[in-house]
MMTF fields as JSON, N, C-alpha, C and O atoms, coordinates in Angstrom:
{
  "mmtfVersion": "1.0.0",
  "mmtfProducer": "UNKNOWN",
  "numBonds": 439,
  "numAtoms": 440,
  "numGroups": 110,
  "numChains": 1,
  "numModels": 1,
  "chainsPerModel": [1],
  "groupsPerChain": [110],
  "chainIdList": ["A"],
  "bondAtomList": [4, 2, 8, 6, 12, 10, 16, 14, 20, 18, 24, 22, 28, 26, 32, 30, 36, 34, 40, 38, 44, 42, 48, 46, 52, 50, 56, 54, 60, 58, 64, 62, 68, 66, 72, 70, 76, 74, 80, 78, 84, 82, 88, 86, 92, 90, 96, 94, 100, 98, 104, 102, 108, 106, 112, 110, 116, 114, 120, 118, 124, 122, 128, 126, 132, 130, 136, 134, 140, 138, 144, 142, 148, 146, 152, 150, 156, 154, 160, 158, 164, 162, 168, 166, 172, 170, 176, 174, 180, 178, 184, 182, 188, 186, 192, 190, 196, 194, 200, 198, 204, 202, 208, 206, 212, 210, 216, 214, 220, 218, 224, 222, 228, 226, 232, 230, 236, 234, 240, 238, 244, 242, 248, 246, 252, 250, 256, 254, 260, 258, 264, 262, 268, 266, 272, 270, 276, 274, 280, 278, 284, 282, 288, 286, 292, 290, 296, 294, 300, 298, 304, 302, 308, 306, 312, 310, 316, 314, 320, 318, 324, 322, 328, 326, 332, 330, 336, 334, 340, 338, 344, 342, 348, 346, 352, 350, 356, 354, 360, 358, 364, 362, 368, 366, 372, 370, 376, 374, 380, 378, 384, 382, 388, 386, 392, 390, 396, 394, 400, 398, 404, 402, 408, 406, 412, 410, 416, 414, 420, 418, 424, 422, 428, 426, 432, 430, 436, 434],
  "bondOrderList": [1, 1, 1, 1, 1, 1, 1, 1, 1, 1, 1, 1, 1, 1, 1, 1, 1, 1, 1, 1, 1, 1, 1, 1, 1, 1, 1, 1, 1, 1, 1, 1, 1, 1, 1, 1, 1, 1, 1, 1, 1, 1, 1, 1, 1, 1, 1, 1, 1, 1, 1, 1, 1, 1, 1, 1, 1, 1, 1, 1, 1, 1, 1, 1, 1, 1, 1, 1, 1, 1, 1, 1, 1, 1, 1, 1, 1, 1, 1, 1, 1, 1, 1, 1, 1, 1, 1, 1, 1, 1, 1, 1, 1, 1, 1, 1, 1, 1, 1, 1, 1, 1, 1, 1, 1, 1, 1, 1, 1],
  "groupList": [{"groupName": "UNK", "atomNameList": ["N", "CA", "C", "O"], "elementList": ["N", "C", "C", "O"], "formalChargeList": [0, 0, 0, 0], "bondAtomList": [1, 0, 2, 1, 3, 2], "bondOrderList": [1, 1, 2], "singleLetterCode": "X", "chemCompType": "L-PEPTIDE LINKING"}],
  "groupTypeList": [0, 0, 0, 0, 0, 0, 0, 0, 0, 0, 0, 0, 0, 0, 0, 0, 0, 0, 0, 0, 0, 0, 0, 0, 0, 0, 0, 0, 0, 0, 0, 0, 0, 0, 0, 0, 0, 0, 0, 0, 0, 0, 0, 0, 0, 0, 0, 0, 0, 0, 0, 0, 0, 0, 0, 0, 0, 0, 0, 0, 0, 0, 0, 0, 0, 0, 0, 0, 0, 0, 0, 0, 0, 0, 0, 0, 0, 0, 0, 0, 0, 0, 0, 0, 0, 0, 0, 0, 0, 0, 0, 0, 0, 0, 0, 0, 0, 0, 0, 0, 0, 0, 0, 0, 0, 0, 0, 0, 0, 0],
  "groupIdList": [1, 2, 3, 4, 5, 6, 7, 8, 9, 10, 11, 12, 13, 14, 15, 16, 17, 18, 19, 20, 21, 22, 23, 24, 25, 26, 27, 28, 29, 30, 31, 32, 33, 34, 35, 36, 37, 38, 39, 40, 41, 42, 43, 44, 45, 46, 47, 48, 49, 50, 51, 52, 53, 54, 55, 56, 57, 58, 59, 60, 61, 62, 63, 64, 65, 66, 67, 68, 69, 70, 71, 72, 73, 74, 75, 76, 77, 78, 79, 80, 81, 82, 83, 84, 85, 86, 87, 88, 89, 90, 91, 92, 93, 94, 95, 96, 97, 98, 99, 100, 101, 102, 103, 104, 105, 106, 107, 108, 109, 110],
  "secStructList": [7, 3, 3, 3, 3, 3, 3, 7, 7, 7, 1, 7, 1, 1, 7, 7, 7, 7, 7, 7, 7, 7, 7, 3, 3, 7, 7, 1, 1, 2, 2, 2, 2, 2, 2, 2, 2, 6, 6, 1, 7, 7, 7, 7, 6, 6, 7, 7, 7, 7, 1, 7, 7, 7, 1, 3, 3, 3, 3, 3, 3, 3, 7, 7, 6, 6, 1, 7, 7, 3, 3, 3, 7, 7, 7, 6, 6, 1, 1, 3, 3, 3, 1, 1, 1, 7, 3, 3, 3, 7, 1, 1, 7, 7, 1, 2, 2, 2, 2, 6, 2, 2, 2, 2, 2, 1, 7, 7, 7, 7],
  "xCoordList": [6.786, 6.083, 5.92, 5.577, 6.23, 5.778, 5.221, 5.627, 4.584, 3.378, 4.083, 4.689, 3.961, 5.296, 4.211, 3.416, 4.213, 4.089, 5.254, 6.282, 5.397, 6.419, 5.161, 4.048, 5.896, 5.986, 5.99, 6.979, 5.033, 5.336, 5.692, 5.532, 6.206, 6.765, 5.442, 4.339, 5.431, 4.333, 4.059, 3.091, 5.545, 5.536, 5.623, 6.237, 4.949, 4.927, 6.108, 5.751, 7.039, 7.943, 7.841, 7.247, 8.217, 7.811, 7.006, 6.744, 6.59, 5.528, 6.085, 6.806, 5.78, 6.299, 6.066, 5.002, 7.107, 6.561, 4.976, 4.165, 4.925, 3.552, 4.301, 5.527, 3.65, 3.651, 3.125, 1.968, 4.194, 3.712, 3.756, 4.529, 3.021, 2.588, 4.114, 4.957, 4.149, 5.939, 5.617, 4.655, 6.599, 6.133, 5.684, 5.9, 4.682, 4.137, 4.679, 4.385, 5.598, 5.629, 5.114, 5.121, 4.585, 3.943, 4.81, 5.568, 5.054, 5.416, 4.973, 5.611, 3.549, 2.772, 1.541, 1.511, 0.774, -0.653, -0.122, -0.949, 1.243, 1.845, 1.519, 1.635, 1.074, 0.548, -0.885, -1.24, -1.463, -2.966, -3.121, -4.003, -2.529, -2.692, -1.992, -2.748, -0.751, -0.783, -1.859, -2.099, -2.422, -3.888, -4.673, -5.174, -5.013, -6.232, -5.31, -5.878, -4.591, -3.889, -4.025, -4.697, -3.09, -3.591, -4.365, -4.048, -6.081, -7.239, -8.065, -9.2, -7.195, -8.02, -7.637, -6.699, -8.839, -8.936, -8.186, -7.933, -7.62, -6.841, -7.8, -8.872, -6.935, -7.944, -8.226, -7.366, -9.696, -10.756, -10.321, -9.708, -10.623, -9.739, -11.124, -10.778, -11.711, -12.739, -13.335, -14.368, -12.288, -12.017, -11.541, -10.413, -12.7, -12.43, -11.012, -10.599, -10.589, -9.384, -9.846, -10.609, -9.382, -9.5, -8.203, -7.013, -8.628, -7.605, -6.95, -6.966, -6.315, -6.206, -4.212, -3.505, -3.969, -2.657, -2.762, -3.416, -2.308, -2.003, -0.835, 0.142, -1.038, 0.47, 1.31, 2.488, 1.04, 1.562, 1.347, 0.215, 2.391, 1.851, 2.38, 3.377, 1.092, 1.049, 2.303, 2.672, 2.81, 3.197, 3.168, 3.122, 3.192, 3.571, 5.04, 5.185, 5.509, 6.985, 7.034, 6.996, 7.115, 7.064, 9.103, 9.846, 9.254, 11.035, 10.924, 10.371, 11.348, 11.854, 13.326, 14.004, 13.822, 15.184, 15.585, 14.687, 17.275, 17.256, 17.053, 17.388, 16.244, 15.03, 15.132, 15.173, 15.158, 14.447, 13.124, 12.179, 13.435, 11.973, 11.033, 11.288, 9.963, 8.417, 7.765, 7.365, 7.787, 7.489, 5.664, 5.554, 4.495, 3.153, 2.711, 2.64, 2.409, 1.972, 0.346, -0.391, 0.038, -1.087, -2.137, -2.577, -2.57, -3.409, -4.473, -4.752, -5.105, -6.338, -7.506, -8.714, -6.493, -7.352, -7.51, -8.022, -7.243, -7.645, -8.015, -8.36, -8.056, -8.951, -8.294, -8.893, -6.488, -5.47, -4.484, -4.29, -3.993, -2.406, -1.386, -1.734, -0.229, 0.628, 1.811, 2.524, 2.503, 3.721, 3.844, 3.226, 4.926, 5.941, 4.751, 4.171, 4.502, 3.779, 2.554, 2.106, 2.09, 1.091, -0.114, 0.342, -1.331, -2.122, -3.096, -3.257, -3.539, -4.865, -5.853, -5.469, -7.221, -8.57, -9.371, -9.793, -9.225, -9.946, -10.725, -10.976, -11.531, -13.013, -14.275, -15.451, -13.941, -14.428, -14.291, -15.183, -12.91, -12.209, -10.889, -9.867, -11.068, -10.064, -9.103, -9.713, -7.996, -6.556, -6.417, -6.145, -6.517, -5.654, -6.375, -5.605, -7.741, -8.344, -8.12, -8.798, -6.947, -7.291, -5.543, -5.188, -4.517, -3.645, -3.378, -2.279, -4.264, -4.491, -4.855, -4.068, -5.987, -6.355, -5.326, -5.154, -4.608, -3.569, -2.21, -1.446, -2.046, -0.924, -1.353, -0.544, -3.173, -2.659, -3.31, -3.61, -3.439, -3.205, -2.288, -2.23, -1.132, -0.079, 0.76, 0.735, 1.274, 1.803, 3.199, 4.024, 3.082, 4.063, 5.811, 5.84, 6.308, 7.721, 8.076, 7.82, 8.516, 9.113, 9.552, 10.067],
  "yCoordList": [7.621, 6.549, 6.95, 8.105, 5.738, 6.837, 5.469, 4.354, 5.512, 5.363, 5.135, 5.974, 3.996, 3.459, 2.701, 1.955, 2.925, 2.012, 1.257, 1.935, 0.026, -0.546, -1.132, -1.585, -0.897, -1.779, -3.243, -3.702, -3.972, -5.779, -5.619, -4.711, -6.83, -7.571, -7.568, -7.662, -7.517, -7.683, -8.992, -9.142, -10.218, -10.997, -10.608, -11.236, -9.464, -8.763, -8.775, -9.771, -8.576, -7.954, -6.955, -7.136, -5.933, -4.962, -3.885, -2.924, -4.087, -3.273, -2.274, -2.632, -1.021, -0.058, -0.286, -0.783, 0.091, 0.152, 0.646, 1.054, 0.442, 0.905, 2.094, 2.107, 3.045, 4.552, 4.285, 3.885, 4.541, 4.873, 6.176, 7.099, 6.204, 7.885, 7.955, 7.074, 9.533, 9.117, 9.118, 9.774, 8.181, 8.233, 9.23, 10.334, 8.846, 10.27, 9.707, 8.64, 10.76, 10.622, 11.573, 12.802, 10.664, 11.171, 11.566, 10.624, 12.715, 12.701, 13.413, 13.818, 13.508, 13.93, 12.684, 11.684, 12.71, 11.619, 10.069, 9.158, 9.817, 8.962, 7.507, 6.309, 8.16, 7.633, 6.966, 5.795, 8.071, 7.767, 6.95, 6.154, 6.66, 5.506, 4.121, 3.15, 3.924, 2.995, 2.656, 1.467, 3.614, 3.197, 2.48, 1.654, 2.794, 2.546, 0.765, -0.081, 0.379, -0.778, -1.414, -2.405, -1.015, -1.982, -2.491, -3.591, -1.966, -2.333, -2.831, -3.307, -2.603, -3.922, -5.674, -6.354, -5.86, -7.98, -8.748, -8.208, -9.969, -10.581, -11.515, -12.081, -11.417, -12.05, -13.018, -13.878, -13.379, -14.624, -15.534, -15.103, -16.885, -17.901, -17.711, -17.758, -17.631, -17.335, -16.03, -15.955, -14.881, -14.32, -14.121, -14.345, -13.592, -14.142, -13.06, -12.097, -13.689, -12.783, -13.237, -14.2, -12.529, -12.05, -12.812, -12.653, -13.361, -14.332, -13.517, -13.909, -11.986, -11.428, -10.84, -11.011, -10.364, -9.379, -8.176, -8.021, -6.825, -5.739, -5.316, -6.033, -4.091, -3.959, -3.083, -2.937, -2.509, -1.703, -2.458, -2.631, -2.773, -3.038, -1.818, -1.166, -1.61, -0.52, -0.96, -2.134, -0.126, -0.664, 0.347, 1.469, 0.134, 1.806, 1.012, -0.013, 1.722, 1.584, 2.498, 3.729, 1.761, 2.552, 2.338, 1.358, 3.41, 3.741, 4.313, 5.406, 3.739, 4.015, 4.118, 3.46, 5.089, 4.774, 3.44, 2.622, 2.921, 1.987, 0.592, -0.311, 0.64, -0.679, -0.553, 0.476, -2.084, -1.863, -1.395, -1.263, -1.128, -0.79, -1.513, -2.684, -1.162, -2.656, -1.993, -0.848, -3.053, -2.651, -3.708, -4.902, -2.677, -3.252, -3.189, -2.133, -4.703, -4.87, -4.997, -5.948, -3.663, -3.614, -4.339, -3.606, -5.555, -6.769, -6.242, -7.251, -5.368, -5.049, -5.811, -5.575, -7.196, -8.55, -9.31, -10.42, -9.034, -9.655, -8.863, -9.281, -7.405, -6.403, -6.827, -7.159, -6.684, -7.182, -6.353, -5.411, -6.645, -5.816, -6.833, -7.624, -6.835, -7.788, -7.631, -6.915, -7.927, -7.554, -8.669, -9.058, -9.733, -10.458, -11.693, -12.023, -12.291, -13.619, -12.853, -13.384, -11.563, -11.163, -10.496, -9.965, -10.569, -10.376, -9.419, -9.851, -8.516, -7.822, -7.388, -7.011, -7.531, -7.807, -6.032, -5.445, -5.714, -4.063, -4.318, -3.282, -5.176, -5.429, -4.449, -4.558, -3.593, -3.077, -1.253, -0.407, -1.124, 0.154, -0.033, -0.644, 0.54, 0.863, 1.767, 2.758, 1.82, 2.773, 3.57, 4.755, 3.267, 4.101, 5.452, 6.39, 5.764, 7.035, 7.722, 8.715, 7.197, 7.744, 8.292, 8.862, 7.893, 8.097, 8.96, 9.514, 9.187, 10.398, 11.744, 12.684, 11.653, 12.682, 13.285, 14.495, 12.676, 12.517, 13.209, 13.995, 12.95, 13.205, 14.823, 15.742, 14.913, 16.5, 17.294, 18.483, 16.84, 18.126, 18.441, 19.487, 17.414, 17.76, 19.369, 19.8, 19.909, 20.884, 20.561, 19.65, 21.676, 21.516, 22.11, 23.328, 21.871, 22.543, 23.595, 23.398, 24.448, 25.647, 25.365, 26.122],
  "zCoordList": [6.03, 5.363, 3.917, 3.665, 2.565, 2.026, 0.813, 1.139, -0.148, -0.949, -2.145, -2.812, -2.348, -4.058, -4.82, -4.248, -6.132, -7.117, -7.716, -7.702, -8.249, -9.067, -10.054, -9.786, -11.334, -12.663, -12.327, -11.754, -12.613, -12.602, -14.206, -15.022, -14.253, -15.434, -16.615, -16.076, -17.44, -18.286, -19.255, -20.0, -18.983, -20.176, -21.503, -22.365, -21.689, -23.292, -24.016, -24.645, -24.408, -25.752, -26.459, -27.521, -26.249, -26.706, -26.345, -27.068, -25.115, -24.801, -23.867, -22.935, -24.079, -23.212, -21.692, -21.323, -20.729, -19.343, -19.214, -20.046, -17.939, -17.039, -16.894, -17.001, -16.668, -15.823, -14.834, -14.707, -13.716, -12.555, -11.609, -11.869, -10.668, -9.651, -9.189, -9.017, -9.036, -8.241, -6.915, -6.517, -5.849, -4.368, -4.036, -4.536, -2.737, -1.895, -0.503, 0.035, -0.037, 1.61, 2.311, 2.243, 3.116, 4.243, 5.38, 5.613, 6.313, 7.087, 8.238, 9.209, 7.903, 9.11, 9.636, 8.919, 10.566, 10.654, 10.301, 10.274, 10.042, 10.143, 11.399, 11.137, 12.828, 13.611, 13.131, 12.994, 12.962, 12.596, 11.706, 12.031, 10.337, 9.46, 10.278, 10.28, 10.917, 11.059, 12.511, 12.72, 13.389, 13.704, 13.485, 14.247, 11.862, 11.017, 10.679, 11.368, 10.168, 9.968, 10.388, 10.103, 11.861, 12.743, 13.207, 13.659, 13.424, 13.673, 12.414, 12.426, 11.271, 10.889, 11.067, 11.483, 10.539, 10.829, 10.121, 9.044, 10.26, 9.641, 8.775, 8.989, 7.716, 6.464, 6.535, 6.725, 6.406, 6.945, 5.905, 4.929, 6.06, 4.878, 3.931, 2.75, 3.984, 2.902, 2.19, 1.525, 2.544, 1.246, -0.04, -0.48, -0.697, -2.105, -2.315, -1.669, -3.418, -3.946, -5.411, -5.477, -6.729, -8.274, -8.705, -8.434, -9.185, -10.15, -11.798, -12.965, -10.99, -12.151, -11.896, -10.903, -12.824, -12.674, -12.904, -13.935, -12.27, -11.922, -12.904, -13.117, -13.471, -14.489, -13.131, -13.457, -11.803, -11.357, -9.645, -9.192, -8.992, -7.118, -6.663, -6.973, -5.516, -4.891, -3.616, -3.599, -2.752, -1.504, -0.751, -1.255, 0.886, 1.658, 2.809, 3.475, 2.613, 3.134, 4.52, 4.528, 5.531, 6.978, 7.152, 7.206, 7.175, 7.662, 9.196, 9.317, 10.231, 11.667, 11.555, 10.766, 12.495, 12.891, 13.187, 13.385, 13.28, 13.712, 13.691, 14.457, 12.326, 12.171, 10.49, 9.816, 10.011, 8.503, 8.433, 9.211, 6.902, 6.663, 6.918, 7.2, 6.906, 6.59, 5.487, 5.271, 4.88, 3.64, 3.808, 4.086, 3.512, 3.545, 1.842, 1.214, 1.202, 0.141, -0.04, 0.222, -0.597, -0.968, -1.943, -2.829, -1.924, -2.472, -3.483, -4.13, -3.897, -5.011, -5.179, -5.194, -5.352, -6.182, -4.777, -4.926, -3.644, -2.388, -1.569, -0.463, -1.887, -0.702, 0.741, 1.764, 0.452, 2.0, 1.989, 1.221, 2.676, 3.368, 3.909, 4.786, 3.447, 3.294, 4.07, 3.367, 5.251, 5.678, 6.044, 7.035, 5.131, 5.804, 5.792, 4.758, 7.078, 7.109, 8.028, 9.045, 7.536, 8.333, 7.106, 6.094, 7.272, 5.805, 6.874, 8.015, 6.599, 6.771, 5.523, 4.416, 5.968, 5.095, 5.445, 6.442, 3.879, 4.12, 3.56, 2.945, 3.211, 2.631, 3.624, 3.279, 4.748, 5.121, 5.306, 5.377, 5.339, 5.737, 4.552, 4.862, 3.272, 2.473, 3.118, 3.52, 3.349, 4.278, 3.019, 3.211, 2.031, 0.58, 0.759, 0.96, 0.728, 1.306, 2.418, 2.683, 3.368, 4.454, 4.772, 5.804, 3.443, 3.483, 2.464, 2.434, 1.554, 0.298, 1.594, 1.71, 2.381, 2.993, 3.884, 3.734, 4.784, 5.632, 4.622, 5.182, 3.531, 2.628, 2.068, 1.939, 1.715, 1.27, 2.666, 2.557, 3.498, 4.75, 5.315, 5.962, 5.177, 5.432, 5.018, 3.866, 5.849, 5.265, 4.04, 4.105, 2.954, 1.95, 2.13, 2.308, 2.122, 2.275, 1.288, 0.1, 1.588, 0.586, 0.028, -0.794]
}
């Protein structure tokens, strides 16, 4: 699994890219976050979402054998989780903390 930023478009002219984090993959507790995912709630129609733009979208990219990727779009300005025609609401349980923790206990490779 692993943890991407992309650059959105800025409209600007001239303006230097966004800097973004370089991916983090995860390849341990991999189970355990999509755990945490899956038990959360599907977003109530009356959550608010921020009528704003992001210079950077987060995403986490789950790779299985066999299978495309799923790619889960991380929302900011809607406190959701995005795969495909499916939305989940972390207005209660943020995942981004729980995939930072999961990422540095992982052991490091030589």
């Amino acid at each position: 699994m692993t943890r991407c930023e992309t650059p959105l478009a800025t409209g600007r002219p001239g303006r230097s890219a966004t800097a973004v984090a370089a991916p983090k993959v995860l390849t341990t507790g991999v189970d355990q976050l999509a755990a945490v995912l899956n038990a959360l709630p599907a977003v109530p129609a009356d959550q608010a979402c921020l009528p704003i733009t992001l210079p950077v979208q987060l995403s986490l990219v789950f790779t299985l054998p066999e299978q495309q990727p799923l790619v889960v779009i991380v929302d900011p300005t809607c406190s959701a989780l995005i795969a495909g025609d499916r939305a989940r609401s972390y207005t209660a349980l943020n995942p981004l903390p729980v995939f930072d923790s999961l990422y540095a206990a992982q052991p490091t490779s030589p």
